[in-house]
C-alpha positions as a LaTeX table, in Angstrom:
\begin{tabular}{lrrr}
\hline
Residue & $x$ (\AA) & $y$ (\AA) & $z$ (\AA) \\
\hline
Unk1 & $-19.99$ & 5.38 & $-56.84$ \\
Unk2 & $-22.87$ & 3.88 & $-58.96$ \\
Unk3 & $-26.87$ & 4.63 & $-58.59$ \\
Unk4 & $-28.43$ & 2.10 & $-60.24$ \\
Unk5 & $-26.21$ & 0.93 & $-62.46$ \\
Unk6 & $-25.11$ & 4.53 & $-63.66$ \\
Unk7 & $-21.71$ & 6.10 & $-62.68$ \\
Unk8 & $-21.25$ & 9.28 & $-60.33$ \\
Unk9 & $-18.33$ & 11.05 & $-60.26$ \\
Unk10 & $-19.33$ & 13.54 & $-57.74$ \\
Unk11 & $-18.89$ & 11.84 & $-54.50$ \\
Unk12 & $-21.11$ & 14.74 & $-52.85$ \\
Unk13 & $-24.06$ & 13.19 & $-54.44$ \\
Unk14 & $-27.56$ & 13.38 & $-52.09$ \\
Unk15 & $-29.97$ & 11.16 & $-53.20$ \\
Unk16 & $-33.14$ & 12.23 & $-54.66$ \\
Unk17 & $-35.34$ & 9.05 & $-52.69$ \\
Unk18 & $-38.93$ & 8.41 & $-53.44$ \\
Unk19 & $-41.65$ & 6.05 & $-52.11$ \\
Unk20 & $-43.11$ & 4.71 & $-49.58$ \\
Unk21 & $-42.33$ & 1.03 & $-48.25$ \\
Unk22 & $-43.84$ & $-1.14$ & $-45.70$ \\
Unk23 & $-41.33$ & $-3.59$ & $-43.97$ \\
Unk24 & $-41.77$ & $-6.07$ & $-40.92$ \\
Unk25 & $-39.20$ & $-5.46$ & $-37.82$ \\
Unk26 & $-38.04$ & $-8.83$ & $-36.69$ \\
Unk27 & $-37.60$ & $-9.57$ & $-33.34$ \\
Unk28 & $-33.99$ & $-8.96$ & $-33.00$ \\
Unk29 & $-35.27$ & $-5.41$ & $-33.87$ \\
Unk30 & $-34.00$ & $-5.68$ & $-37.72$ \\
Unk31 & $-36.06$ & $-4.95$ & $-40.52$ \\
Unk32 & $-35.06$ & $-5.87$ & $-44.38$ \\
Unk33 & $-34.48$ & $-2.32$ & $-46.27$ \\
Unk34 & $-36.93$ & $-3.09$ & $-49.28$ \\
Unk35 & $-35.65$ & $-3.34$ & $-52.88$ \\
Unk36 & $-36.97$ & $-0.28$ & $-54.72$ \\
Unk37 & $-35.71$ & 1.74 & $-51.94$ \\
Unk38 & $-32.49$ & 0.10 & $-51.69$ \\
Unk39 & $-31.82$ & $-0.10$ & $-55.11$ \\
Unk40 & $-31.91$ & 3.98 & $-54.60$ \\
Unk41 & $-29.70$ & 4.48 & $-52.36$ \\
Unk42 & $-25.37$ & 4.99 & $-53.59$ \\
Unk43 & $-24.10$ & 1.71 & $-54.34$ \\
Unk44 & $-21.17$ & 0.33 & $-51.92$ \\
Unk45 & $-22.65$ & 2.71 & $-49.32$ \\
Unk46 & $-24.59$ & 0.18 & $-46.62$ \\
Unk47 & $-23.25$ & 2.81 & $-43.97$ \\
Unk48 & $-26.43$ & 5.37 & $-42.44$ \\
Unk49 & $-27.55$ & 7.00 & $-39.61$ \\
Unk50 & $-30.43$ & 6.71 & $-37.61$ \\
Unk51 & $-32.26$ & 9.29 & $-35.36$ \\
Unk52 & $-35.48$ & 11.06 & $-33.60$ \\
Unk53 & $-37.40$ & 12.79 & $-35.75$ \\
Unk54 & $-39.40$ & 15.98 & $-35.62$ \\
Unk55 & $-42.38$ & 14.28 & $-35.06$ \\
Unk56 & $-42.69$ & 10.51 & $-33.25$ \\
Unk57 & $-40.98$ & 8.51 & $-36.28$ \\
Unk58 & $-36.79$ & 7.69 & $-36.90$ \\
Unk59 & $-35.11$ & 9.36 & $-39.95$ \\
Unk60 & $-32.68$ & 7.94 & $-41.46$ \\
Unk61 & $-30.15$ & 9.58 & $-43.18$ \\
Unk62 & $-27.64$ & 8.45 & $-46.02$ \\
Unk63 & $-24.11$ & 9.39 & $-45.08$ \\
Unk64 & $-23.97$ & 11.62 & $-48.25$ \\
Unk65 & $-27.30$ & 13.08 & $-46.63$ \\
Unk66 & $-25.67$ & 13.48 & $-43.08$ \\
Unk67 & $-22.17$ & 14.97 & $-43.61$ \\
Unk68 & $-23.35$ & 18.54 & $-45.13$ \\
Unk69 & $-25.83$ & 18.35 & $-41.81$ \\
Unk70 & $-23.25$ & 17.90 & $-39.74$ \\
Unk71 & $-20.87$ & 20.67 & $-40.97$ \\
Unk72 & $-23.65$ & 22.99 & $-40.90$ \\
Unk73 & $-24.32$ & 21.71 & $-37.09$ \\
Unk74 & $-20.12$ & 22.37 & $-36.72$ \\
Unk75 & $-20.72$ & 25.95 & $-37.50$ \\
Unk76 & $-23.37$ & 26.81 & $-34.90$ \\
Unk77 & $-22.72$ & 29.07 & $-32.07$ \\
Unk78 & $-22.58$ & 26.65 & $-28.84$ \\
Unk79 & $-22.49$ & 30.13 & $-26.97$ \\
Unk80 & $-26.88$ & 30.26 & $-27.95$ \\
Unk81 & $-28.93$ & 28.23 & $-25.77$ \\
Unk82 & $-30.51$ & 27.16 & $-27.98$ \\
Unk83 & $-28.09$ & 25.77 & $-30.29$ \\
Unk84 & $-26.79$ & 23.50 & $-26.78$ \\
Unk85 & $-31.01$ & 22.66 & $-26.84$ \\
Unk86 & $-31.20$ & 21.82 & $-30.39$ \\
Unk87 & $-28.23$ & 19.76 & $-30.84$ \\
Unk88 & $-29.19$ & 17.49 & $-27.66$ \\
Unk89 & $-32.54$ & 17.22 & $-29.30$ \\
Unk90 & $-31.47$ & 16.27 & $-33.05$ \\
Unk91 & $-28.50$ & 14.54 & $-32.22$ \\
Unk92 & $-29.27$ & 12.60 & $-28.78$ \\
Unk93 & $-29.50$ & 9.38 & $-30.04$ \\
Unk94 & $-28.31$ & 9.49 & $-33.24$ \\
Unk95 & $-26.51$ & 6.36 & $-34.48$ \\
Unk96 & $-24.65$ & 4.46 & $-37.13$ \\
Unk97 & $-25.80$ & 1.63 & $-38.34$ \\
Unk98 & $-25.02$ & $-0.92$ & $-41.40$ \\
Unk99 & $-27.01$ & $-2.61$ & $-43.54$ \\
Unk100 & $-25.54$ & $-6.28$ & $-43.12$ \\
Unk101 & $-25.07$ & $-8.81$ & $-46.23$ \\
Unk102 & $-28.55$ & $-9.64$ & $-46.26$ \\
Unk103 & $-30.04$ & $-5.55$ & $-46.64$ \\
Unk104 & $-31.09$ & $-5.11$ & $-42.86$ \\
Unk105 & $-30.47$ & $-2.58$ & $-40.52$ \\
Unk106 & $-30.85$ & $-2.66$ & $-36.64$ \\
Unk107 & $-33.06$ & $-0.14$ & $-35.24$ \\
Unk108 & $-31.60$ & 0.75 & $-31.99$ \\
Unk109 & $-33.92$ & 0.20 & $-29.19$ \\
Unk110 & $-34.47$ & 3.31 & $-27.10$ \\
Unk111 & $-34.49$ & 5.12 & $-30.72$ \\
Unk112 & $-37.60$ & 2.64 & $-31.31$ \\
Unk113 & $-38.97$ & 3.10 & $-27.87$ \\
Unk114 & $-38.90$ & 6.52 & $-29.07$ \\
Unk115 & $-41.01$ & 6.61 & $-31.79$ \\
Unk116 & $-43.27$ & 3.86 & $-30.70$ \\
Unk117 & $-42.25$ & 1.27 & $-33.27$ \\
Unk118 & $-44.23$ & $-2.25$ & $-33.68$ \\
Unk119 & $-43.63$ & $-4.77$ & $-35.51$ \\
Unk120 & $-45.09$ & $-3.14$ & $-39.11$ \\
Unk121 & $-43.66$ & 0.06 & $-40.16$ \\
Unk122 & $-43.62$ & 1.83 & $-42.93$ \\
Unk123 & $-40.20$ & 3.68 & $-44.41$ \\
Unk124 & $-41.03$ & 7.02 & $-46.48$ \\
Unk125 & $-38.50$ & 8.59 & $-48.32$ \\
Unk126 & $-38.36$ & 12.27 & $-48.37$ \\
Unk127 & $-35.80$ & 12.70 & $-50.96$ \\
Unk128 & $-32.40$ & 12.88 & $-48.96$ \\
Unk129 & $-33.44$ & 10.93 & $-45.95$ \\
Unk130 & $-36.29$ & 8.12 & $-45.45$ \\
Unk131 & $-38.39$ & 8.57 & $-42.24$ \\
Unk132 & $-39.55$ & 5.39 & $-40.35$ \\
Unk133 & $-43.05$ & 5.28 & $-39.32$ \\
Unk134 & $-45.17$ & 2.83 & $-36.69$ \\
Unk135 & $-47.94$ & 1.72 & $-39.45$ \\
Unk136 & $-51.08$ & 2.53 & $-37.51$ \\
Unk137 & $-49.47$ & 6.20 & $-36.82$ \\
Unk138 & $-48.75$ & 6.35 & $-40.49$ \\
Unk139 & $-51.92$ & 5.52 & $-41.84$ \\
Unk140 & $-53.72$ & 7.61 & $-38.90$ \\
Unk141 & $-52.16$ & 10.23 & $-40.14$ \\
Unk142 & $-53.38$ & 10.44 & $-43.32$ \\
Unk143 & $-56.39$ & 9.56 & $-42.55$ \\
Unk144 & $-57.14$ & 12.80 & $-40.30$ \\
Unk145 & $-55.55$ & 14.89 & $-43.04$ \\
Unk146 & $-58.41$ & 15.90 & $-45.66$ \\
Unk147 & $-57.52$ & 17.10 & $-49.30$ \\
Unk148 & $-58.52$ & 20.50 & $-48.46$ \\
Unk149 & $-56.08$ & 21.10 & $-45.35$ \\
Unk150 & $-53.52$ & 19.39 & $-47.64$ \\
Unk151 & $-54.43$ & 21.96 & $-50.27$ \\
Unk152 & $-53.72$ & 25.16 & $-47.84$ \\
Unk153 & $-50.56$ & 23.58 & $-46.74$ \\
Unk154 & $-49.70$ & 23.14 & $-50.09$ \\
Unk155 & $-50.37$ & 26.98 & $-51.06$ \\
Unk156 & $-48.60$ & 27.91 & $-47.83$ \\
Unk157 & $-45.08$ & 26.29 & $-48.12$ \\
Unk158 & $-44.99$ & 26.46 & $-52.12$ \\
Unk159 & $-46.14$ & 29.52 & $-52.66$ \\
Unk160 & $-43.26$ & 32.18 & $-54.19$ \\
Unk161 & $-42.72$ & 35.33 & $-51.39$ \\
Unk162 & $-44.49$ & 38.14 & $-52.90$ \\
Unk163 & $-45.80$ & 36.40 & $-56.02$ \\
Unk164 & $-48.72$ & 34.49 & $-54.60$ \\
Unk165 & $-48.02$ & 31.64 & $-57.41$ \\
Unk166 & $-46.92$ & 28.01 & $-56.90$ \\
Unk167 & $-43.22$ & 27.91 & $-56.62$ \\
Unk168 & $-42.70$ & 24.61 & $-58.34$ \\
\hline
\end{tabular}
């Protein structure tokens, strides 16, 4: 397996994906996976699967991304409610697709139904999976977000238990 031109020999490698893209779905429901996030993504590997996400977007998840989620889904307790809840939820509609010889992938439709997909979205990698956003929804988003409530997020999820300091 090669990313960008370098050998891996681990073939557990995750990708470590960055950027965001804006692509154009075609009316057969294809969109063309943009160079500098293809050229990301393992080499050889066109294989990924598609899903709901947490909020009203698809993620899509690199098969090296998607098997250690899986076994970790294998080991739940089916016995727990909501384990049965959660794994209808996350993997309800989750699909395989391949990117064909031209670098598109088919978004299936009730997956796009889902998360409300027109014709511009916009892909955003969040390091081992890319999440697909409606464009309006996308930009909306950060447009409603100011830099201060992005600030207190910030100090809420980085911050080190008991230290109070950035845990970067």
């Amino acid at each position: 397996m090669s990313i960008n031109g370098n050998s891996i020999q681990n073939e557990t490698y995750i990708p470590n994906l960055l950027g965001e893209y804006e692509a154009t779905v075609d009316s057969k429901g294809r969109f063309l996976v943009p160079g500098g996030l293809k050229k990301q993504l393992p080499e050889g590997d066109n294989r990924m699967v598609i899903s709901r996400g947490f909020e009203k977007c698809l993620t899509l998840y690199p098969m090296a991304s998607w098997g250690p989620i899986v076994e970790r889904i294998r080991k739940l307790n089916d016995f727990d409610p909501k384990v049965r809840e959660f794994k209808r939820l996350f993997l309800g509609g989750a699909t395989e697709v391949e990117m064909d010889a031209a670098g598109r992938l088919l978004l299936p439709q009730q997956l796009k139904d889902f998360a409300g997909l027109s014709k511009d979205i916009v892909l955003a990698a969040d390091l081992d999976k890319i999440n697909i956003w409606d464009a309006s929804k996308y930009k909306q988003f950060f447009e409603d977000f100011s830099p201060e409530a992005f600030s207190s997020l910030a100090a809420d999820v980085m911050a080190e238990k008991g230290s109070g300091g950035i845990g970067i």
